[in-house]
N, C-alpha and C positions, 0 to 999 in steps of 0.2 A: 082159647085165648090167642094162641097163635092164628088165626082166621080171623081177629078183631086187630089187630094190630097194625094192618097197612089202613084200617078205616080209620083206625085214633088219628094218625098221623095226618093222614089227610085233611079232620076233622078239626089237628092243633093247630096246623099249615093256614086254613080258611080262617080258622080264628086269629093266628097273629097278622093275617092279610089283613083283616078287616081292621082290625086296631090299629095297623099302619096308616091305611087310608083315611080312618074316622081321623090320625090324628090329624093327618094332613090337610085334611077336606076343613076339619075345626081352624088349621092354621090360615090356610086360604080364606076362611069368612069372616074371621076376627081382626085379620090384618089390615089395621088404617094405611090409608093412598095417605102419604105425608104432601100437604097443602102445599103448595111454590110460594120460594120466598119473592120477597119484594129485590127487583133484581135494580140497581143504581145506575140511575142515567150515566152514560158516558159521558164527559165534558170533552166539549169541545177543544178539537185536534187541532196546535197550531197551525199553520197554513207552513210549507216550508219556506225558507227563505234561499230568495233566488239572488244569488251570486253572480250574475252573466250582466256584465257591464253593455248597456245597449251602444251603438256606435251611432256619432253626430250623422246628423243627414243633412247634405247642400244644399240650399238652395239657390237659386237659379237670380241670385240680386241683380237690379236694374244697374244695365253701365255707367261707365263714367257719363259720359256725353247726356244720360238723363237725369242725373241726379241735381239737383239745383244747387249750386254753388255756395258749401257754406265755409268760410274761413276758419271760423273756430266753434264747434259744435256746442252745443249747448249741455251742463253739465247736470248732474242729477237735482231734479226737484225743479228745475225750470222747464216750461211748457215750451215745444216748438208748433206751431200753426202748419199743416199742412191740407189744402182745400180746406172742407169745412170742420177736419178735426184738428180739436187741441191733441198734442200726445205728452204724457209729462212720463218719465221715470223715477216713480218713489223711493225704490231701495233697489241696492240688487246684492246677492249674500252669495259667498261660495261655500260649496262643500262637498265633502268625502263621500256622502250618502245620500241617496233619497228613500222616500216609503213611498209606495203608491199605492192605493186601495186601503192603504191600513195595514196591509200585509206582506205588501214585499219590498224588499231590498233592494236596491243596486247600487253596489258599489264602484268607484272610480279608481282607473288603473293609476300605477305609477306615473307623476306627472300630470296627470289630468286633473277635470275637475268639474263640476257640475256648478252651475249660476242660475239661482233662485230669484229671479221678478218680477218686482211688481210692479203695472204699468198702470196709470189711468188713460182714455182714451177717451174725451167730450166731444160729442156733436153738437157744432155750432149749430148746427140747423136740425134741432129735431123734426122728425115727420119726415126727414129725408135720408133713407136708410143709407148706409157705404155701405159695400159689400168688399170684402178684402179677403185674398187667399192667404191661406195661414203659412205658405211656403214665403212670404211677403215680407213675413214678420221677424224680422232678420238679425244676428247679431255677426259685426265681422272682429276676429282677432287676428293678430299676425300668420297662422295659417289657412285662414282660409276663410267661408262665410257659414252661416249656421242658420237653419232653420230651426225651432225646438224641437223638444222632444215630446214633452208634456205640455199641455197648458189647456188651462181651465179661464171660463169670464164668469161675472156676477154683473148682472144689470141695475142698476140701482135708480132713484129719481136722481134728477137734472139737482147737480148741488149737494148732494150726499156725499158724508166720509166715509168711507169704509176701507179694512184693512183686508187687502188680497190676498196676503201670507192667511189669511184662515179660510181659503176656499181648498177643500182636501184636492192634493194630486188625483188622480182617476183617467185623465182621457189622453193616450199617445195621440198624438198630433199626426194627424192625415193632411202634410202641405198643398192635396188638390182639393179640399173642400174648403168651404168659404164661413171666413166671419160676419157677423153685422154689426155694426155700430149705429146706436140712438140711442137718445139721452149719454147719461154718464155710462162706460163700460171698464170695471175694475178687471186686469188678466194677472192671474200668476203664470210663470213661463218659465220653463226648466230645460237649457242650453247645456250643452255638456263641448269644454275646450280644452284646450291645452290650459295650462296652467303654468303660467306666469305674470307675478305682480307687477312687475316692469313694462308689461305693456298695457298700451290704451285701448280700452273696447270701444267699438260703437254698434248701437242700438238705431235700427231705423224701422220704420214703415212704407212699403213700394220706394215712391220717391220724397218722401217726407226729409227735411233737416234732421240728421243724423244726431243722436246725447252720446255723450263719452264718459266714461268711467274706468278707474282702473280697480283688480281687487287685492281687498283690503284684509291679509289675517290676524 
């Protein structure tokens, strides 16, 4: 009996080995891979909002000595004729804020102020393109002159109304490349000034007869 007893042992050893393993080997073949859930689109990430007030940029306005002589400018809504374009000034709106793209901000500092407008621009003479630099396109207020910042056109037929405050901000204003004008050209135009009611703006084109406006909160 004693001479059998390191073989039981060995013999229980092998057997609880095996039952260990059978269980395990049973737990490994039985066990379901649990299927991937359905994972939720992200929604989309606001864009952040840009708080860096852009700074007016000069332009380089034609001198006195070339501007043609006008006594008392012409006020909003009435058309000045310069060469073969009408320019009329529709509206022009101030404010605290713009959005460009849809997504971003800029805000105006203390004192300042961003001027929203909108211009028509008719060529007398379609078929005969103008070419104008956008640094051209000018607004002076008591410090200084202004090229925009922003500004978008819609081309429309000769004769068409259309509202310019609905063409979306989008394009910073590059004052070395050029506009065209034929047929009718509606611009929204986004000037950023000092801010103050009491003074009078004027709106020109190269050397076109200057509109005056003052704004209005």
């Amino acid at each position: 009996m004693k001479q059998n007893r390191p073989f039981n042992q060995v013999v229980f050893v092998s057997i609880i080995t095996l039952l260990v393993l059978a269980c395990v080997g049973g737990s490994l073949g039985t066990t379901a891979t649990p299927a991937p859930t359905n994972t939720t689109v992200p929604s989309n990430t606001p864009l952040p909002t840009n708080t860096v007030t852009p700074k007016p940029t000069s332009t380089a306005r034609p001198t006195a000595t070339e501007i043609p002589p006008t006594p008392t400018p012409a006020p909003i809504g009435v058309p000045v004729i310069y060469d073969s374009l009408e320019i009329t000034v529709l509206d022009a709106v101030p404010h605290s804020q713009i959005v460009t793209g849809g997504s971003y901000y800029y805000y105006s500092n203390p004192g300042e102020t961003f001027i929203d407008m909108a211009v028509r621009v008719r060529n007398l003479n379609p078929g005969s393109v103008v070419r104008i630099q956008w640094s051209y396109i000018y607004i002076v207020e008591a410090k200084g002159t202004w090229a925009p910042l922003y500004g978008v056109t819609r081309r429309v037929d000769s004769g068409t109304e259309y509202d310019p405050f609905n063409i979306a901000i989008k394009t910073e204003v590059n004052g070395d490349e050029f506009i065209e004008f034929d047929d009718d050209t509606y611009l929204r135009l986004i000037y950023y000034i000092v801010d103050d009611p009491e003074w009078t703006l004027l709106f020109g084109i190269e050397n076109s007869p200057q509109i005056s406006f003052q704004l209005e909160k």
